[in-house]
N, C-alpha and C positions, 0 to 999 in steps of 0.2 A: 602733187600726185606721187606716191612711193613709185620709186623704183623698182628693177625684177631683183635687183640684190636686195634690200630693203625685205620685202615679202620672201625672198627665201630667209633671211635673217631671222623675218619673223616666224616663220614655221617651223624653223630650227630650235627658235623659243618655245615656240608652245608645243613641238615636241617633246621638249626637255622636262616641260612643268608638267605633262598631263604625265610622262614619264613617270616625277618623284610623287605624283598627285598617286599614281595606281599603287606604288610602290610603298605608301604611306598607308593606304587606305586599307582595314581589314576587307579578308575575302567574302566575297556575298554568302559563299558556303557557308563557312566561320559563324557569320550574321545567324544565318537561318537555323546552324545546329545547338548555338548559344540559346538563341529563342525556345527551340527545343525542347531542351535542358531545363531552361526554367518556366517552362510550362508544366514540364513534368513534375518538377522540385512542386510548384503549386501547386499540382495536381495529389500529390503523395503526402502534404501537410496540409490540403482540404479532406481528403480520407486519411487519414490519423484523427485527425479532429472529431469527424464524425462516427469514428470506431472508437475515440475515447467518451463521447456523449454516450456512445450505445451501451457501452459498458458499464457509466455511471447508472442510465436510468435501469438497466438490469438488475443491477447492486442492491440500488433503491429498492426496486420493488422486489426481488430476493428477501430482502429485508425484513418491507413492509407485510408480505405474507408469511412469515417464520415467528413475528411478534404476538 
């Protein structure tokens, strides 16, 4: 059976670890504004993509009615 010194020893531990554990760990915030970011990023080179299609079948058919 631990002792009470033992158990404070050990909470002292695992003070310490969830300590360097938080310390280590990026902020949720960070997480969430990262996510963000590259939501956006995917968001602005799916519409690029779809404003360069628009603009080719434009061309095309600018084109095709000028011939």
């Amino acid at each position: 059976m631990p002792t009470p010194t033992t158990i404070v020893a050990d909470a002292a531990t695992l003070h310490a670890l969830l300590h360097v554990i938080s310390r280590e760990q990026p902020d949720l915030a960070d997480i969430q504004a990262q996510a963000r970011v590259t939501w956006l990023l995917h968001l602005a080179v799916t519409l690029a993509e779809k404003v360069a299609i628009g603009a080719d079948e434009l061309v095309t058919q600018l084109e095709a009615e000028g011939a």
